[in-house]
C-alpha positions as CSV (number, residue, x, y, z in Angstrom):
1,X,32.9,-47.9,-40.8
2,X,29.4,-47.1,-41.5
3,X,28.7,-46.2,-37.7
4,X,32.2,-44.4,-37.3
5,X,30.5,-42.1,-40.4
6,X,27.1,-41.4,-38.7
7,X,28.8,-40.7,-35.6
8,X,31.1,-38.2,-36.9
9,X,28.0,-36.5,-39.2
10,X,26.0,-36.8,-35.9
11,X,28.4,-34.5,-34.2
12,X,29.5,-32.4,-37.3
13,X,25.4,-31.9,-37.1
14,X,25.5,-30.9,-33.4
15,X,27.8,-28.5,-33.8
16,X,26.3,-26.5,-36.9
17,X,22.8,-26.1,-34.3
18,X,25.0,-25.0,-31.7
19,X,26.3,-22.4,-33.8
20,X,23.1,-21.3,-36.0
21,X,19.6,-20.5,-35.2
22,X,17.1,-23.4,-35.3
23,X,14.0,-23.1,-37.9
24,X,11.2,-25.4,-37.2
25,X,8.9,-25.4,-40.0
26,X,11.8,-23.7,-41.7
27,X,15.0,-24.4,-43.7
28,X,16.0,-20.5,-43.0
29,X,15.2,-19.5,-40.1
30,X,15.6,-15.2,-39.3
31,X,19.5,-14.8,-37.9
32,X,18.5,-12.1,-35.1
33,X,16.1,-15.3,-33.8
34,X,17.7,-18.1,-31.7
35,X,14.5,-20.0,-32.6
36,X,12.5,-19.5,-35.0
37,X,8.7,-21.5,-35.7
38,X,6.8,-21.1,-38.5
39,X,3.6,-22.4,-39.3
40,X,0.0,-21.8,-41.1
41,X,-2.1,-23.3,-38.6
42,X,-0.3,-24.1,-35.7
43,X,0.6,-22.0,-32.8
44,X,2.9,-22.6,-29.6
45,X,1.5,-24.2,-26.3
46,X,3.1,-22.9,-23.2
47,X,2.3,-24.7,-19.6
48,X,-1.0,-23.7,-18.4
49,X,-1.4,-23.3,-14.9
50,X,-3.9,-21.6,-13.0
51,X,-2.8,-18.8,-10.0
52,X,-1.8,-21.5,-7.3
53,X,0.3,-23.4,-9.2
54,X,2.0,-20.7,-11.0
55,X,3.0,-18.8,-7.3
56,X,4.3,-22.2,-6.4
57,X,6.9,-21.8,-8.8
58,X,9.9,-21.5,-6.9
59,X,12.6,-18.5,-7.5
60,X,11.6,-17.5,-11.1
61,X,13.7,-15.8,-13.7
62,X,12.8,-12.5,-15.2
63,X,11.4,-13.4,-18.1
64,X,9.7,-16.7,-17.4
65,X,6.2,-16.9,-19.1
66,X,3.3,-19.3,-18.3
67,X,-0.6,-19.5,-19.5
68,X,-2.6,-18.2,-16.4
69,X,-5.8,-20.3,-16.6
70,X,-7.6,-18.2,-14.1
71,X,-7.4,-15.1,-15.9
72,X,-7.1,-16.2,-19.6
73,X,-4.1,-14.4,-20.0
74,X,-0.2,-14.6,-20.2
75,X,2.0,-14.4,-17.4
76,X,5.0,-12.5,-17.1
77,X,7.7,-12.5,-13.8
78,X,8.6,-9.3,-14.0
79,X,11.6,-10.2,-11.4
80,X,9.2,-8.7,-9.0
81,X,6.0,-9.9,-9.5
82,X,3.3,-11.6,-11.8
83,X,2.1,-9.4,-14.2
84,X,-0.7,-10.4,-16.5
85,X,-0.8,-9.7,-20.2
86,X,-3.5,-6.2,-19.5
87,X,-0.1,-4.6,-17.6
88,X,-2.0,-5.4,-14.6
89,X,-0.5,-7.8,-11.5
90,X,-1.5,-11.5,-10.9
91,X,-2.3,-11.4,-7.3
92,X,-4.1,-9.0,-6.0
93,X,-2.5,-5.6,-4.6
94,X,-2.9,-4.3,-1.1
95,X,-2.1,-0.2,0.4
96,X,0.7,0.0,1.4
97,X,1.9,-2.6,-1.1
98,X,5.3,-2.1,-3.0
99,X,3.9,-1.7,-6.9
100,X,4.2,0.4,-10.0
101,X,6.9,2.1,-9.0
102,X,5.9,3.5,-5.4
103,X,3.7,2.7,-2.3
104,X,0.1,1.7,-3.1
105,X,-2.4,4.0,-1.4
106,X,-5.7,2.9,-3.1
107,X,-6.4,0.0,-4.4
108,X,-10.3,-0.5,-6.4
109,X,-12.5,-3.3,-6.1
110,X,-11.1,-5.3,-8.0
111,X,-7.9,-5.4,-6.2
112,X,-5.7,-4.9,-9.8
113,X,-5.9,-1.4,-10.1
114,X,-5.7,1.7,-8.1
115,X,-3.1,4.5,-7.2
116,X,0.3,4.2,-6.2
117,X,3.0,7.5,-5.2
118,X,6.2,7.7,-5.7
119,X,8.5,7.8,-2.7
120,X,10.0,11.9,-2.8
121,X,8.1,14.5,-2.1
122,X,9.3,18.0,-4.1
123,X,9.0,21.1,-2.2
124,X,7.7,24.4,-3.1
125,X,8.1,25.0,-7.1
126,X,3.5,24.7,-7.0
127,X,3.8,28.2,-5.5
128,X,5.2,29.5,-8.7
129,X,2.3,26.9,-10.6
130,X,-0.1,28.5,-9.0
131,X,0.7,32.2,-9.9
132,X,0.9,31.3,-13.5
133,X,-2.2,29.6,-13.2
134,X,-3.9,33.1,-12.2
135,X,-1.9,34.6,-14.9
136,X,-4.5,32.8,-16.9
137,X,-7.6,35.0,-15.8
138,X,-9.6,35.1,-18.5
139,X,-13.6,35.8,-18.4
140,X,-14.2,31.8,-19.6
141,X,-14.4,29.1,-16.6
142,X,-11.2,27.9,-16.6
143,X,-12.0,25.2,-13.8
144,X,-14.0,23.2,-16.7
145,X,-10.5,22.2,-17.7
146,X,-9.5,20.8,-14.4
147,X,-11.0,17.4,-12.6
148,X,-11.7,16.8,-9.3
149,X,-11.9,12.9,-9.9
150,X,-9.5,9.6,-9.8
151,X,-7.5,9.9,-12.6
152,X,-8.3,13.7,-12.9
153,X,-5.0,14.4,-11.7
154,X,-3.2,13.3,-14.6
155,X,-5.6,15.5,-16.8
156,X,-5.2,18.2,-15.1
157,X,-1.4,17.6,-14.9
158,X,-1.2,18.0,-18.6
159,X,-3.8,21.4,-18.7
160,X,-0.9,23.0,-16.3
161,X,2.3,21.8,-18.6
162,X,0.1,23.1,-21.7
163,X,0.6,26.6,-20.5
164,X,4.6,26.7,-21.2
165,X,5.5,29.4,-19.4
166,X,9.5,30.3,-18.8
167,X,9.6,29.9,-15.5
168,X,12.4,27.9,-14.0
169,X,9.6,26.0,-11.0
170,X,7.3,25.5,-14.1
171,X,10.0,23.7,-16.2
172,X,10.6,21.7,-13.6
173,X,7.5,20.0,-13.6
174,X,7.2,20.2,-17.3
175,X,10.3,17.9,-17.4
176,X,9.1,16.1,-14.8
177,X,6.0,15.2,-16.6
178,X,6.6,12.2,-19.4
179,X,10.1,11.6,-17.5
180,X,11.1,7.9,-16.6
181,X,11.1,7.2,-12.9
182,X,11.0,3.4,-11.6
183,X,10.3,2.9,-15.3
184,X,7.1,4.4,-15.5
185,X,6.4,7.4,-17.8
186,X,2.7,9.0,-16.4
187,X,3.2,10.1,-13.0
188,X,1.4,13.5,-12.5
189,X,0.5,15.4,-9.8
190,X,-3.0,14.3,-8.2
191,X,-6.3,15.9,-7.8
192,X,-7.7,16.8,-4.8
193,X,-9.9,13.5,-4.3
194,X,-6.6,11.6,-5.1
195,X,-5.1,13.2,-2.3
196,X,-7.9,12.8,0.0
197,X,-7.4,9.4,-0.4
198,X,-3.9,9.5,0.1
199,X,-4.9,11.0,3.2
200,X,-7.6,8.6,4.5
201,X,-5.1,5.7,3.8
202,X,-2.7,7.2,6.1
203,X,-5.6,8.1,9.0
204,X,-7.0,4.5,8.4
205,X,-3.3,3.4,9.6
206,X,-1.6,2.5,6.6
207,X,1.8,3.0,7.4
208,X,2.9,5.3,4.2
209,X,6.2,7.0,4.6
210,X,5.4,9.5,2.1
211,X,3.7,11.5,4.1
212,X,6.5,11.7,7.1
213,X,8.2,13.9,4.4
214,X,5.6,16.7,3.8
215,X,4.5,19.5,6.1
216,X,1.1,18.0,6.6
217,X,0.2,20.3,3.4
218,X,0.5,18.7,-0.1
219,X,-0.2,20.5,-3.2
220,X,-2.9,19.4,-5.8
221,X,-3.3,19.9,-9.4
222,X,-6.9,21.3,-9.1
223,X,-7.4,24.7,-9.1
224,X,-10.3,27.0,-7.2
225,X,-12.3,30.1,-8.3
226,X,-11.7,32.9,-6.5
227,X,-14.1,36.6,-7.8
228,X,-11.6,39.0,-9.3
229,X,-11.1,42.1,-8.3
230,X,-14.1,43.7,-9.4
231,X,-16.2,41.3,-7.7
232,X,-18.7,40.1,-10.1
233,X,-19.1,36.8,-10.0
234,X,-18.6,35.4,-13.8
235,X,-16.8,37.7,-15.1
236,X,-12.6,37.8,-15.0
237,X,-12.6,34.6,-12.3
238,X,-9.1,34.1,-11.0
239,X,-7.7,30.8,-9.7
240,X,-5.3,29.6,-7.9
241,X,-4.1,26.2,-7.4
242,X,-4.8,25.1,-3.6
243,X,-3.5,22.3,-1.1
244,X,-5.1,19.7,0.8
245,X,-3.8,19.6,4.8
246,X,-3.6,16.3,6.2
247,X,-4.8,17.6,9.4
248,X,-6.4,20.8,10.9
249,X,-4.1,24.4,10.1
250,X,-3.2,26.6,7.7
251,X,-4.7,25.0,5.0
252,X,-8.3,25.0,6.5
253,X,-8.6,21.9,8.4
254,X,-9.0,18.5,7.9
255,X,-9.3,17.0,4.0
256,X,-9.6,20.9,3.6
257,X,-8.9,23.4,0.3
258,X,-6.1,26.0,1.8
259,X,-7.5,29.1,2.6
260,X,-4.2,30.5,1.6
261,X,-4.6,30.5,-2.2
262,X,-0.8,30.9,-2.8
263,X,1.6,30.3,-0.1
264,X,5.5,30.7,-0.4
265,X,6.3,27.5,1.1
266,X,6.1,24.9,3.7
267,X,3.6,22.5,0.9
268,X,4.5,19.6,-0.8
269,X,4.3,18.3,-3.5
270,X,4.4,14.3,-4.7
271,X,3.6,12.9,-7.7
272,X,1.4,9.4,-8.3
273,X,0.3,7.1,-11.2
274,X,-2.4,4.8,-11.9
275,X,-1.9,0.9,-12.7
């Protein structure tokens, strides 16, 4: 009788965990929590494995987390890849890699961080950018808003939306700039030595599709002096934003600033981030 009794508490037991949230530490554990652990001076060991044996594991879930020895850091399969607890991936990325939401064009020395665009090109609406750019004469040097650098692109990205004008091109980009796309929020249009390097990768023979949808022209965020109409150098400086050419013609040869400061159309313009 006594066994029949433990038996039946025993499963009467089962039944209440299957239908509550388990505490361990705690009588009452949180109700939005499946699990809950509390403790003062413990924490929770996950399996520690270094990089080989945690690409060994075989078909992961999205979701699944491991201790990465190698790196000191949390893993995380993203259902794509291995992504460490900095944001940044496990294994090392390669051009012309699939990653952070487009095709990886650069890629630094430490093989975890570089440049990646997004795979559309937009056409034409920098023609109207760079008119309200010049708009913007003023006797100041504007340039020392704009970068010419990696990662210049994105500041420069956000001088450009700062100006609000109403124009329909402009608001394009301004809601294209902070918008979700591949679930990334920073893309921005890239400065002229991220574009050069766009460019290399492809001349180098990276195989980058990107490019087979521009003109050969691509528009950058960085702007160029040009001496106003009165001609004296300092004084009223206009600028216009200017393209790079992937190869020699209208915009000035190879790698080079478009001699045509505003152009009506046949340039492209793509958008990249960093990770």
């Amino acid at each position: 009788m006594k066994k029949l009794s433990f038996g039946l508490s025993f499963l009467l037991s089962m039944q209440f965990a299957h239908s509550q949230t388990v505490g361990i530490g705690t009588n009452a554990p949180l109700p939005s929590a499946q699990l809950e652990i509390k403790s003062t001076n413990k924490g929770v060991l996950l399996p520690r494995l270094d990089t080989a044996q945690i690409n060994k594991i075989v078909q992961p879930d999205s979701g699944l987390i491991v201790y990465c020895k190698t790196y000191k850091q949390l893993a995380l399969w993203n259902g794509t890849y291995w992504m460490l607890g900095d944001g940044s991936s496990m294994n090392p990325i390669k051009v012309g890699d699939q990653f952070g939401g487009g095709t990886v064009y650069f890629v630094d020395a430490t093989g975890k961080h570089g440049l990646t665009v997004f795979g559309v090109a937009f056409e034409y609406f920098m023609c109207q950018i760079s008119g309200i750019i010049h708009e913007q004469t003023i006797s100041t040097d504007l340039k020392t808003y704009f970068h010419s650098s990696i990662g210049g692109g994105r500041l420069n990205t956000a001088t450009i939306v700062a100006f609000d004008a109403p124009d329909p091109y402009y608001q394009t980009i301004k809601n294209l700039y902070g918008a979700e796309i591949e679930g990334y929020v920073d893309w921005y249009i890239p400065s002229r030595v991220e574009l050069d390097l766009l460019i290399k990768a492809s001349l180098d023979g990276t195989y980058l599709p990107i490019l087979s949808e521009t003109s050969g022209r691509i528009w950058s965020s960085e702007p160029a002096t040009i001496p106003g109409n009165n001609g004296t150098p300092g004084t009223y400086t206009t600028y216009w934003v200017r393209c790079v050419s992937v190869g020699a013609g209208n915009c000035g040869g190879s790698n080079a600033w478009t001699t045509a400061m505003r152009n009506t159309g046949g340039i492209s313009t793509l958008i990249i981030r960093q990770f």
